[in-house]
C-alpha positions as semicolon CSV with decimal commas, in nm:
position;residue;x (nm);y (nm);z (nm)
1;X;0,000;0,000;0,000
2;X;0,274;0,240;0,084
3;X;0,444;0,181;-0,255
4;X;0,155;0,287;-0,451
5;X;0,156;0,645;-0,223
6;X;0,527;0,673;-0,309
7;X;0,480;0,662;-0,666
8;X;0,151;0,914;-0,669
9;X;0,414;1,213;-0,765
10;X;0,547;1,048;-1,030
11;X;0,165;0,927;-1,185
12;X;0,038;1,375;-1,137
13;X;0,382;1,511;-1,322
14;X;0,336;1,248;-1,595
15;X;-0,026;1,337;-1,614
16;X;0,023;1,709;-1,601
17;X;0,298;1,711;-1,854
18;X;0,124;1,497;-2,104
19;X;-0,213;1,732;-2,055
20;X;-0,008;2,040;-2,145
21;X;0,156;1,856;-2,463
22;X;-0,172;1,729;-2,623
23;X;-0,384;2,078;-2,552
24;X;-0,143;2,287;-2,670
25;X;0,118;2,203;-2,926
26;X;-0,044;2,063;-3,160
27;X;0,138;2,039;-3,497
28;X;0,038;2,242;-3,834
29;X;-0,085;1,952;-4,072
30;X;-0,114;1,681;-3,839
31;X;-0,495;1,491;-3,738
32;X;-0,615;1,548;-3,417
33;X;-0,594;1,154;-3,392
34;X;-0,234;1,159;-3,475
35;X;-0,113;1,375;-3,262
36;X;-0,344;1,235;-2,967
37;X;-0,149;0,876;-3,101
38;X;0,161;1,017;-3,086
39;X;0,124;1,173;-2,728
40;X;-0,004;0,841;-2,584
41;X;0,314;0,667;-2,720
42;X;0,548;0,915;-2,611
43;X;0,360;0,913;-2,250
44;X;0,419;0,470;-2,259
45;X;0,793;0,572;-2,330
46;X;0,829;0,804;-2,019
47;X;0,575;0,590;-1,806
48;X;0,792;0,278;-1,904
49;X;1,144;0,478;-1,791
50;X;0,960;0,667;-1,497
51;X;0,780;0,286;-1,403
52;X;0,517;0,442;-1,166
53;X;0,302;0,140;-1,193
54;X;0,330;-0,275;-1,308
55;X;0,439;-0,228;-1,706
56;X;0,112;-0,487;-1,737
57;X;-0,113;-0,162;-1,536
58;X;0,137;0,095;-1,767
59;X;0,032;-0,064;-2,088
60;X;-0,373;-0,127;-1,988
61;X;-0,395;0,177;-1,893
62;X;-0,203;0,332;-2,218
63;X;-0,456;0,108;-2,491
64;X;-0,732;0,208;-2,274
65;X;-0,653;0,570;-2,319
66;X;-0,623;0,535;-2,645
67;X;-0,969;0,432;-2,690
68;X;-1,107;0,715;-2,406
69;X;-0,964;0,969;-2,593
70;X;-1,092;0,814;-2,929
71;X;-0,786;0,847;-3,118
72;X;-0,876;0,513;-3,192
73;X;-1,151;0,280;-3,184
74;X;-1,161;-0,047;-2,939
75;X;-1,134;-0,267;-3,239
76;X;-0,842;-0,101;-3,393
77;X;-0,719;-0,086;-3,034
78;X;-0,698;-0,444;-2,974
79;X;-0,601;-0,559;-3,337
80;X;-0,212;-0,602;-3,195
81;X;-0,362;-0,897;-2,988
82;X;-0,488;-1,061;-3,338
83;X;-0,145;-1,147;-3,434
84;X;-0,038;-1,510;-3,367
85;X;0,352;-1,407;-3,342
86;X;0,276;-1,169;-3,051
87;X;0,082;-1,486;-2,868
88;X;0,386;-1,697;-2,942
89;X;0,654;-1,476;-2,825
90;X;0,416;-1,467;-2,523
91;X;0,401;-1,805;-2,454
92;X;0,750;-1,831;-2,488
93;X;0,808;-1,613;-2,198
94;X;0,575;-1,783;-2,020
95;X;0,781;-2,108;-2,051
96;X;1,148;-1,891;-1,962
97;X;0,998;-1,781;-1,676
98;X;0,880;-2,179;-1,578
99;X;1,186;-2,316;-1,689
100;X;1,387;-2,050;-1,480
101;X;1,134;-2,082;-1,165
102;X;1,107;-2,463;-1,157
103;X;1,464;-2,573;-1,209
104;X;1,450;-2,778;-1,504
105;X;1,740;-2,485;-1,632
106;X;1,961;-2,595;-1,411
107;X;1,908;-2,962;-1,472
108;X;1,925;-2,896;-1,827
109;X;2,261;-2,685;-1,801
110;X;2,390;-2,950;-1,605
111;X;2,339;-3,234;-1,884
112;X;2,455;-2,992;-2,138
113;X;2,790;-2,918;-1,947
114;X;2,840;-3,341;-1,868
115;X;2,774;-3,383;-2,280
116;X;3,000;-3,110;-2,348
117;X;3,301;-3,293;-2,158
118;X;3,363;-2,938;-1,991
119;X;3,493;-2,761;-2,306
120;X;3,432;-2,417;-2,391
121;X;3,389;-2,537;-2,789
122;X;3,198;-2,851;-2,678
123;X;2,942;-2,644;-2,482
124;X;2,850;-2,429;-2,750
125;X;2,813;-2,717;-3,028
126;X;2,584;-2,811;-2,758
127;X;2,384;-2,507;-2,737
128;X;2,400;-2,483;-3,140
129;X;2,259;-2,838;-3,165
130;X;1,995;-2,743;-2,894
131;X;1,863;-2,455;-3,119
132;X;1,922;-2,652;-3,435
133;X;1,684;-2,942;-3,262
134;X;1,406;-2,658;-3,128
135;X;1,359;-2,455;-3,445
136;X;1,096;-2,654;-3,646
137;X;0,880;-2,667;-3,336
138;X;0,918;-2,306;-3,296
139;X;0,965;-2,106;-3,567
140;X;1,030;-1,748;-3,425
141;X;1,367;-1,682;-3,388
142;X;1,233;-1,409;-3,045
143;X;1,027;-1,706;-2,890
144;X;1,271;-1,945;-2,921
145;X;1,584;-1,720;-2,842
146;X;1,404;-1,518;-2,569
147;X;1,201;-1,798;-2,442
148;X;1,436;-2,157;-2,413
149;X;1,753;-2,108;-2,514
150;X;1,817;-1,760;-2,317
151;X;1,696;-1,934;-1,959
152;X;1,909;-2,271;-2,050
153;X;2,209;-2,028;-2,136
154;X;2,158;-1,845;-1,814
155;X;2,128;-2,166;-1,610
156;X;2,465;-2,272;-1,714
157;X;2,606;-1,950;-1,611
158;X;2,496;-2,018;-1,309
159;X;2,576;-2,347;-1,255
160;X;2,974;-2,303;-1,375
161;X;2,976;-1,985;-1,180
162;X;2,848;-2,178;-0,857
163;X;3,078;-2,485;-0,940
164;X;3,414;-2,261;-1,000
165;X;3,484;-2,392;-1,308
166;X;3,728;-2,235;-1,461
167;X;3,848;-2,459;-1,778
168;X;3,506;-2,333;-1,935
């Protein structure tokens, strides 16, 4: 409760300073609703930076502006969420953050580093051939990057880090 009353300041100069941009400086030859567009992106910029809120509140509370203000309409507003990609890069953070949470990184770094016979070369032929295996079941280079490989990569960070291992 007390963090939300610590962040208050931040959520009024954001507010004020975004109310003085799109009232008064409006561009020569610009729509109303492009200008109104361009203000709500600028303000998810400096509420992203300035993190006042959750970035899941920051960017609910951005799309619903944008449909408040009717710069655009709800269907137009929630056409980004139509897009399979976005749902799979989603997913695939879904399963980082599961992989990294439930251990099954570090179990998987360890049999990558005992099948690499604790070379530097051998560990990433391992990683290559774990991508290589992966990319017909996913096909997006973020998802698959982003969501497995970067958690299993981390993992074994971690584990040669804990272990001291310095030959790696």
């Amino acid at each position: 409760m007390i963090y939300i009353f610590k962040k208050i300041p931040k959520v009024i100069l954001l507010l004020i300073f975004l109310s003085a941009i799109l009232w008064n400086f409006q561009p020569i030859g610009l729509s109303k609703e492009g200008w109104h567009l361009l203000v709500i992106f600028i303000s998810t910029i400096i509420s992203i930076i300035a993190a006042p809120l959750p970035l899941g509140a920051l960017a609910i509370l951005n799309l619903a502006a944008t449909v408040i203000t009717g710069t655009l309409s709800t269907k137009e507003a929630l056409s980004g969420f139509n897009s399979n990609i976005s749902w799979l890069v989603l997913l695939a953070l879904f399963v980082s953050e599961s992989i990294s949470k439930s251990g099954l990184g570090k179990r998987i770094a360890y049999f990558l580093i005992c099948k690499s016979k604790n070379s530097l070369i051998g560990l990433s032929y391992t990683l290559i051939i774990c991508e290589l295996i992966l990319s017909p079941a996913i096909p997006s280079i973020v998802a698959r990057g982003g969501g497995i490989i970067y958690p299993i990569l981390t993992s074994v960070i971690e584990v040669l880090n804990k272990n001291g291992k310095k030959k790696i």
